[in-house]
TILUMZA-238559 format. One record per residue: x, z, y of N, C-alpha, C in turn; residue in one letter. Coordinates in pm, whole numbers, plus 32768, in hexadecimal, padded with zeros to 4 digits. Layout:
N
XZYXZYXZYa/...
END
This chain:
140
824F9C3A622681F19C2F629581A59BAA6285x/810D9BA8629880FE9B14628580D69B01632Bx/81149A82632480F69A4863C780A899F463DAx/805699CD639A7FC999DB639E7F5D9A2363D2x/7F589AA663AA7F0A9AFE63F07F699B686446x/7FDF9B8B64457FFB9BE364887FEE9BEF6509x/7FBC9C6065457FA29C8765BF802F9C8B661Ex/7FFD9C71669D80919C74670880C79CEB6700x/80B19D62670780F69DD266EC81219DC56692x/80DB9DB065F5812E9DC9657F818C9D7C6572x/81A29D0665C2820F9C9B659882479CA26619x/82369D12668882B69D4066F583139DC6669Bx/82C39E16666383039E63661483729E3F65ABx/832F9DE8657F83849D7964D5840B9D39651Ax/83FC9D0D65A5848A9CDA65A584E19D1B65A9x/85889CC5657E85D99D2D658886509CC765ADx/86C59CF565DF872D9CB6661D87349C71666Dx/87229BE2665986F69B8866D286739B336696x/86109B3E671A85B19AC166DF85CD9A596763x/856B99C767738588998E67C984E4998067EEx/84DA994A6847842799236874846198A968F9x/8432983368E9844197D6692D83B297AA697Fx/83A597B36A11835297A66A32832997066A5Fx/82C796BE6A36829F964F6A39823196206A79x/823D95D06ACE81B495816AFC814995546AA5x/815495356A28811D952469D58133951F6947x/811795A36918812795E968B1810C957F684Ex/8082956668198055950B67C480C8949767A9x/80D6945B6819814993CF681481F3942067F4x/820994BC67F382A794C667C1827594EE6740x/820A953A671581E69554668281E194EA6645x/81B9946D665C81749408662E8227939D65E0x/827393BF665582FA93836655835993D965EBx/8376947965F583A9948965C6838F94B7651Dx/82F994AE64F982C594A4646C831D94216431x/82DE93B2648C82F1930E645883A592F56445x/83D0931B64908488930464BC84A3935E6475x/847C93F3646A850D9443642484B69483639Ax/8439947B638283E694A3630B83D595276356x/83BC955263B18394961063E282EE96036399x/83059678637E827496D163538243970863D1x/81A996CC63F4818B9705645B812997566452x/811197D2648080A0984664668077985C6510x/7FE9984C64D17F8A98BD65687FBB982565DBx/7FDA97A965DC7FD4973F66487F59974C6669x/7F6C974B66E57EE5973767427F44970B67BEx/7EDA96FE68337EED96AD68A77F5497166911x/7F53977768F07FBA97D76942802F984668E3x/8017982B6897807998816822809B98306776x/81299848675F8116981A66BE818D98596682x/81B09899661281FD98BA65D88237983F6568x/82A39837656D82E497DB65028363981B64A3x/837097E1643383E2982463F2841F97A363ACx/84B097C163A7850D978063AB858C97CF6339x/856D97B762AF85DF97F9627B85C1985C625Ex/855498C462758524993A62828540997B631Bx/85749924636D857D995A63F2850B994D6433x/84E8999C64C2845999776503848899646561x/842098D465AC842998C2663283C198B1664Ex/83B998CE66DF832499006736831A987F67C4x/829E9872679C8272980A68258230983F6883x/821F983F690281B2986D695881C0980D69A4x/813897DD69E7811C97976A43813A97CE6AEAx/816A976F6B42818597A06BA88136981F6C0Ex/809497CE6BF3802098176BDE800D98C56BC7x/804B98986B61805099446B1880AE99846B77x/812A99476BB3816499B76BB5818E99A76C5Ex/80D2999A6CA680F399816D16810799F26D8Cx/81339A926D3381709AFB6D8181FD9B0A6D5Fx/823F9AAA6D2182BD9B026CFC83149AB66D4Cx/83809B156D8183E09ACF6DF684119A556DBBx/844D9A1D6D38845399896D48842899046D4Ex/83A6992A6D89833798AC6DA1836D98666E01x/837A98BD6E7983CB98736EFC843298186EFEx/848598406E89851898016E7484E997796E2Cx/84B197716DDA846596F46D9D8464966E6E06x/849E95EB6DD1847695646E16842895566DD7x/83C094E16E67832D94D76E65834D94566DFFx/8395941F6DDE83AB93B16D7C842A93A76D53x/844F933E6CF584B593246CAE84F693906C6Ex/857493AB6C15857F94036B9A8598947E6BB7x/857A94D26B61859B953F6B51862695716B0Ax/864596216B1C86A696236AA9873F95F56ADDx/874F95C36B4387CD95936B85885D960C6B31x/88C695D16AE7893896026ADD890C96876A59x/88A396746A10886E96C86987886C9685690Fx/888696A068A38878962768258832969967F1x/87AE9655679E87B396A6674E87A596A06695x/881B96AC66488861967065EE87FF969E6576x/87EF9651651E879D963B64AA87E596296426x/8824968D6416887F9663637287EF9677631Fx/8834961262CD87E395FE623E877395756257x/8796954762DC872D94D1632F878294736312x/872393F762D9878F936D62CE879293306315x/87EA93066345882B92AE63D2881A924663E2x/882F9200635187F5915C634C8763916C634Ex/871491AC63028663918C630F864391BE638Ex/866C921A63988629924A644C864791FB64B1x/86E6919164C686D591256520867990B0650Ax/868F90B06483861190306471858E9072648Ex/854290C6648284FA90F0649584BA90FB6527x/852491296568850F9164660684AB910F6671x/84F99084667484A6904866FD8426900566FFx/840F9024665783718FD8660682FB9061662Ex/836890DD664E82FE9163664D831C918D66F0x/835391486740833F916F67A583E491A46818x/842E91AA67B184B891BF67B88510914667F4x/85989195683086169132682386A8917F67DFx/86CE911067A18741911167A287A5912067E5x/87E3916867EE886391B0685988DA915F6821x/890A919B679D8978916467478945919866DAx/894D90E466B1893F909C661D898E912965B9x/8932912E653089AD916964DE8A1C915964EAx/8A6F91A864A98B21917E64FE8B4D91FF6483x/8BCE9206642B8BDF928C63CB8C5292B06444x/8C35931764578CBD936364A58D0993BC6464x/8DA89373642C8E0893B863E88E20943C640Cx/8E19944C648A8E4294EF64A38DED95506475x/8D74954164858D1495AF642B8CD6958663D1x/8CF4951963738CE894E563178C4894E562DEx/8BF9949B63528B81949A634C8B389403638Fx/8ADE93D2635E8ACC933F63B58A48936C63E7x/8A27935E644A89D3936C64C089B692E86512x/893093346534891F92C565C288DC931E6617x/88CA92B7669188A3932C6718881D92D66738x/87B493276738872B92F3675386BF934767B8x/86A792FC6837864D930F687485BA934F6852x/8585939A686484E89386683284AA937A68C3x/84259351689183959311692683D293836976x/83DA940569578404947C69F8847994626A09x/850E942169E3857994266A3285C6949869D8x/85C094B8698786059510691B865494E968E9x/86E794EF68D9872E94A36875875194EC67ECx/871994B86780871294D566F2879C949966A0x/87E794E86659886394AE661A885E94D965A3x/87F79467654D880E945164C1888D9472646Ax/88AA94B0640D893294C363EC88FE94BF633Ex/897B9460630089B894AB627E8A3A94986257x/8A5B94BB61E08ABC951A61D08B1494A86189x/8B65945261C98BEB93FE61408C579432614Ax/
END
């Protein structure tokens, strides 16, 4: 599929299992973050929609804007983060460049890289500009 040109139907059809779509106050500023912090490929960004891929995975942006009929607009705070009690985990994302990276692109740091013996992976936990927490992971 290229996500580039694909049409919203053809790329509602194309998904399969789970996708995610994070809705943002400002699209431009989480595209802008998560290109710079985690290397995403971003297709079709514009000011109310952007597709990104991650690994060959896709994730979907929409602006609040866009999706000002669907019942979870209401639930939305008028400020501060989003995403409360969701990670959403990034194997094959490096943990050390994406913290260094993060608060120069708009990000915070949650927790510093750290290798966690039990799943034998070193991670960190990172904020983006919407309140998303992103968990860089690889594999020791």
């Amino acid at each position: 599929m290229d996500y580039d040109t694909v049409s919203g139907p053809e790329l509602g059809h194309g998904l399969r299992a789970i996708s995610i779509n994070l809705l943002c106050r400002d699209v431009a500023a989480e595209v802008a973050f998560l290109t710079a912090v985690f290397g995403m490929t971003a297709h079709q960004a514009g000011k109310d929609f952007a597709i990104l891929q991650h690994a060959g995975q896709v994730l979907q942006l929409h602006s609040d804007g866009a999706f000002s009929g669907h019942p979870l607009i209401g639930l939305l705070p008028e400020a501060g983060a989003r995403g409360a009690g969701v990670e959403i985990r990034l194997h094959e994302a490096d943990p050390d460049l994406a913290a260094t990276l993060a608060e120069g692109a708009g990000g915070m740091v949650l927790q510093a890289p750290t290798d966690k013996k039990g799943h034998a992976l070193r991670e960190a936990v990172i904020l983006s500009p919407a309140g998303y927490a992103f968990v860089p992971s690889w594999r020791i």
